[in-house]
C-alpha positions in Angstrom: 137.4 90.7 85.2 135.5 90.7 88.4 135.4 94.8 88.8 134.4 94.2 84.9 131.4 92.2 85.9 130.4 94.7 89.0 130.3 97.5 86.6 128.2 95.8 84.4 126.2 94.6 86.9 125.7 98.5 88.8 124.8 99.9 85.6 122.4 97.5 85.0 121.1 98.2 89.3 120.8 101.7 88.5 118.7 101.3 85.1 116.3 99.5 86.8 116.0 101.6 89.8 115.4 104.9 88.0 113.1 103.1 85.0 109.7 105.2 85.1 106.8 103.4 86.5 104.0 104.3 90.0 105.3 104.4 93.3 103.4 101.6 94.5 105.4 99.6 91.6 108.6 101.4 93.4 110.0 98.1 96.0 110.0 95.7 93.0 112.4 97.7 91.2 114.2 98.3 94.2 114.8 94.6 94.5 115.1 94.0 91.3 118.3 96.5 91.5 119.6 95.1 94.5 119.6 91.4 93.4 122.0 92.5 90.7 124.7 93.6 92.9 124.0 91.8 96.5 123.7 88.2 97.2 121.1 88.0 100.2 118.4 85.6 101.1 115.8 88.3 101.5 115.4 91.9 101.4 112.7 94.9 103.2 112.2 97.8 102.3 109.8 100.3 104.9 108.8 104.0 104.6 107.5 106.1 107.5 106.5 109.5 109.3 106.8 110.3 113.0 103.3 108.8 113.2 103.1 105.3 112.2 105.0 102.7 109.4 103.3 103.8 105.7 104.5 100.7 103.9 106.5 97.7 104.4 107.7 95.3 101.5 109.9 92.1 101.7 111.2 90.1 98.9 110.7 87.5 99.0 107.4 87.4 100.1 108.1 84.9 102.5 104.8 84.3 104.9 105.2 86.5 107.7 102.7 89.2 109.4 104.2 92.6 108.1 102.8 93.8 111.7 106.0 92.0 113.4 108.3 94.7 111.5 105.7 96.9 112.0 106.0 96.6 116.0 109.5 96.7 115.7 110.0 99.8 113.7 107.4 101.3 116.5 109.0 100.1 119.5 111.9 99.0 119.5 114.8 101.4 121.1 117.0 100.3 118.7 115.6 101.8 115.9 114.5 105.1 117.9 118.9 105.8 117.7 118.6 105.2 114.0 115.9 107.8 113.6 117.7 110.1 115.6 121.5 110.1 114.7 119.9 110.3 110.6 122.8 108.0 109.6 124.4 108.9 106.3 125.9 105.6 105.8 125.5 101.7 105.5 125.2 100.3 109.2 125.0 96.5 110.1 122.9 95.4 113.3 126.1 95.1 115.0 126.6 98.8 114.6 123.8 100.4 116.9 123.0 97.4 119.0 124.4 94.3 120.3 123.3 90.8 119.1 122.5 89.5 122.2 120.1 92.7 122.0 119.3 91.9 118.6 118.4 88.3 119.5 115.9 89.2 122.1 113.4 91.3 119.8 110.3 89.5 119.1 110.9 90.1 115.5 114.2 88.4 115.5 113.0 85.4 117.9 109.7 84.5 115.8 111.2 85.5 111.9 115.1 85.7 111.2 115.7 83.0 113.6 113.2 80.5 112.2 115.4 81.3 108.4 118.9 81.0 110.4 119.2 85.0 108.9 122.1 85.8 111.1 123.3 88.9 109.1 121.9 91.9 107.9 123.4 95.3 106.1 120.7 98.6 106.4 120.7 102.2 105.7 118.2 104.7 106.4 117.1 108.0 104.9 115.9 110.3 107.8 116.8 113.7 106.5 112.6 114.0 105.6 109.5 112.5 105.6 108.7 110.0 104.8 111.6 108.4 106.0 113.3 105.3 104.5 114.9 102.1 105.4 116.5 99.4 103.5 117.7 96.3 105.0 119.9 93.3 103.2 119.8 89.8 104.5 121.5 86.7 104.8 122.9 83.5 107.0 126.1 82.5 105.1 128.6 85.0 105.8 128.9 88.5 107.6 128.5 91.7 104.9 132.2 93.0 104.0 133.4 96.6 104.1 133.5 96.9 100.0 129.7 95.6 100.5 129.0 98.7 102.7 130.7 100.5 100.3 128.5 99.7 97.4 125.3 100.3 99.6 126.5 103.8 100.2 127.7 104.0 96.5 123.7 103.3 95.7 122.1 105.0 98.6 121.2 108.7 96.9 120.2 106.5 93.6 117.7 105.1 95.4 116.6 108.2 97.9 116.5 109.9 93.7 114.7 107.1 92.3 112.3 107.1 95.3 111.4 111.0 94.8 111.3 110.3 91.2 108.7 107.7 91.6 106.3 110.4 94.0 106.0 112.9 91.2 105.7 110.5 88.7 102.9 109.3 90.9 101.0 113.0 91.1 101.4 113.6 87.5 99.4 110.8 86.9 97.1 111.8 89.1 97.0 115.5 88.1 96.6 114.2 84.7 93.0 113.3 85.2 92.2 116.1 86.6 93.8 118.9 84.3 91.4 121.2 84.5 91.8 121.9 88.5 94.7 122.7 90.4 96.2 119.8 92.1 98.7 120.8 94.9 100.7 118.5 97.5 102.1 119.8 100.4 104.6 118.1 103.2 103.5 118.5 107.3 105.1 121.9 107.2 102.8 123.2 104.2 105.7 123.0 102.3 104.5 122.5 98.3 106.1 119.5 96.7 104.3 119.3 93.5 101.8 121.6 92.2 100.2 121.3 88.5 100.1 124.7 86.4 96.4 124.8 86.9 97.2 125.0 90.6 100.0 127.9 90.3 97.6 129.7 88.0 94.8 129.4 90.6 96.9 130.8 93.5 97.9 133.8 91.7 94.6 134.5 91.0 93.2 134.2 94.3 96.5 134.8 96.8 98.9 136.9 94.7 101.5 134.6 95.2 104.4 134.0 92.7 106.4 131.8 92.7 104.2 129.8 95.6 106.7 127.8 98.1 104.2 127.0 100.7 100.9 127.1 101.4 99.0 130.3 101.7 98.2 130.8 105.2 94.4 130.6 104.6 94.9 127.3 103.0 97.1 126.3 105.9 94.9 127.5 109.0 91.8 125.7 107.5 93.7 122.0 106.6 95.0 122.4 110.0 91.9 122.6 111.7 90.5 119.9 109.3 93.2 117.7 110.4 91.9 118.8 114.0 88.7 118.0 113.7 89.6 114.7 112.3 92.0 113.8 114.9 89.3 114.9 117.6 86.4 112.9 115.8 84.4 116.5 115.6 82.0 117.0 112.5 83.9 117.4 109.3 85.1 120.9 108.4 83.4 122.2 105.0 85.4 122.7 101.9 87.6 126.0 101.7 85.6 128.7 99.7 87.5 132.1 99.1 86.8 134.6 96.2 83.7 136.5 94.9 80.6 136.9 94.2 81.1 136.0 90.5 84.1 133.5 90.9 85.0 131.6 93.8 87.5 128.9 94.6 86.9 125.9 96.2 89.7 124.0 98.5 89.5 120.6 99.2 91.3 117.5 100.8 91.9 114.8 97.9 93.5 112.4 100.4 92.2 111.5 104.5 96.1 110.3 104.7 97.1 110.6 108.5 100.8 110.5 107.0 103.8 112.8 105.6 102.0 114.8 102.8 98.5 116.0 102.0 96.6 116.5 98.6 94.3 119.3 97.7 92.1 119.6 94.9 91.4 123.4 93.5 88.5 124.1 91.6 87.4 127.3 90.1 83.5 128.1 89.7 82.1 131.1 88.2 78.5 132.1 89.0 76.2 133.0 86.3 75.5 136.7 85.2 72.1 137.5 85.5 70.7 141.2 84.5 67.5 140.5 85.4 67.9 142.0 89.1 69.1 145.4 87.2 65.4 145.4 86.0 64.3 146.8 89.8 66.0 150.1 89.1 62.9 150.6 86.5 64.9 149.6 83.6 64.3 147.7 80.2 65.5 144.3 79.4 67.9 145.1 77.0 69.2 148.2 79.5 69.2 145.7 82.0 71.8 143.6 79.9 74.1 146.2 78.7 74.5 147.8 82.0 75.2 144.0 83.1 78.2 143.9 81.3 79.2 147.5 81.8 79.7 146.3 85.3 81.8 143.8 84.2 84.4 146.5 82.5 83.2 145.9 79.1 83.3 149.0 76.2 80.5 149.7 74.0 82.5 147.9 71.3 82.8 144.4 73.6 79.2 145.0 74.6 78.0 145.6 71.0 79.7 142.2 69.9 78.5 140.3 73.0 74.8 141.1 72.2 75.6 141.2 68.7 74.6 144.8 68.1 76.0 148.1 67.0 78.2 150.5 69.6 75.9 152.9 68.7 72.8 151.2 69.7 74.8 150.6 72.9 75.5 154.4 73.1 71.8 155.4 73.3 71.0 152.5 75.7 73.5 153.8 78.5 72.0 157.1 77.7 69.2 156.2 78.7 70.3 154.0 81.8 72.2 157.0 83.3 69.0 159.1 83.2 67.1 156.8 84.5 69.8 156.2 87.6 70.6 160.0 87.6 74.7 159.4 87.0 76.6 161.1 84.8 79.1 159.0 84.0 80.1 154.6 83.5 82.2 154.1 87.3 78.4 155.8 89.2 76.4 153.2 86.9 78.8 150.1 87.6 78.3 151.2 91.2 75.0 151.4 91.1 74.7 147.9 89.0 76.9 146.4 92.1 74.7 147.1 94.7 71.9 145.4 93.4 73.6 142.1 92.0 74.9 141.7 95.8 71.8 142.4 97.3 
């Protein structure tokens, strides 16, 4: 009856840890999960890079500065052996340092003291940024091996659910802005979510297919951005690559200091204009057709674009390779060229 009621109650964990929803929103159902199946007095959850602490969440939200566990997480040499031997499994305090250890950290003296918390159960998820640390709590008795045991059981639910909850995240995000590429990349320009705006984009402009990191153009200019930023130099400009007539723009969505970055891709096309074509003593309307026989239009294309007939279009040519002196629609584009990007 009892294994019935654990079953019942780790399907019902698991339900609620991968039920869609932000990744702000992602600690509550974490807790809310972990209340079903352990019986603790509080519970923390913390994410972080090699930097600094992102987040930290308790439950419950007892009144405490965050910055103690922040200070902890930071300095404490403790911790430093967790980051480093990227434990795979449940470990409980008494695993990678002593109590009397334990006991003398300010975090322990001025907050688990105070609630008599003499026990706590942890694992960590160090295999990539951001890294991730749950800790179980309580004063009654000491955490059992079957208790460990279930943590592990739940541990790659919850590193899932926690990935699941990021891209849920930029979807909503690349939702509003559908019609730009939206790309986010780890510290090693790695790509971990890019909309199909953004994939279409760096085909177009790259030649990339499939894209698994950034191009190195990208990457060289977001590293001197983050640079510059770090340095408290003037702001470097926005990315610009592409032509005359279309150009993309690269920027930085998000001034994050932390495990990922967010660009924003955005396509602009510059208006044709024939009337520069007029300067090689041509008329308005040979001005126009030779505009668009730059472009790689036929006379059929042309004809419909300035809703004439092809052979209207035929004489105008004609008469627009006399007046260059070409003989033939490549020496007229070329010609065309030189003037639009002068």
């Amino acid at each position: 009856m009892q294994n019935c009621s654990l079953t019942q109650n780790l399907s019902r964990a698991l339900l609620e840890l991968h039920n869609p929803g932000p990744h702000a929103d992602f600690p509550a159902r974490l807790f809310a999960s972990l209340r079903l199946c352990f019986a603790c007095d509080f519970y923390s959850f913390n994410e972080w890079t090699d930097k600094n602490v992102e987040r930290i969440e308790i439950y419950p939200n007892w009144d405490v500065s965050l910055k103690l566990f922040k200070d902890y997480l930071n300095e404490h040499p403790s911790i430093a052996a967790i980051y480093q031997k990227r434990l795979k499994s449940a470990v409980k305090v008494s695993d990678f340092v002593s109590l009397t250890q334990w006991r003398q950290v300010r975090l322990h003296d001025e907050f688990f003291r105070l609630r008599n918390q003499k026990y706590q159960l942890t694992f960590v998820s160090a295999e990539q940024l951001p890294k991730l640390a749950v800790s179980l709590n309580r004063a009654g008795t000491n955490f059992t091996q079957e208790e460990r045991s279930l943590l592990n059981l739940l541990r790659p639910h919850f590193i899932q659910a926690y990935r699941e909850s990021r891209v849920f995240s930029y979807l909503n995000q690349a939702a509003g802005i559908s019609n730009d590429g939206f790309i986010v990349v780890d510290r090693a320009w790695r790509i971990r979510y890019v909309n199909a705006r953004g994939l279409a984009l760096l085909k177009d402009f790259f030649g990339q297919e499939p894209v698994h990191t950034l191009p190195a153009r990208i990457g060289c200019w977001l590293q001197e951005k983050l640079r510059s930023r770090s340095a408290a130099e003037p702001p470097v400009p926005d990315l610009s690559v592409g032509s005359d007539q279309r150009a993309l723009t690269i920027q930085s969505v998000a001034d994050s200091e932390g495990a990922e970055y967010r660009l924003l891709l955005r396509e602009t096309a510059r208006p044709l204009d024939a009337r520069p074509l007029q300067s090689l003593g041509l008329t308005t309307r040979e001005a126009e057709v030779l505009l668009w026989l730059s472009q790689g239009k036929s006379n059929s294309e042309i004809a419909i674009i300035l809703t004439t007939k092809v052979r209207t279009i035929a004489k105008h040519l004609e008469r627009v390779f006399a007046k260059l002196m070409v003989e033939n629609r490549t020496a007229a584009a070329h010609a065309a060229m030189e003037v639009l990007r002068a």
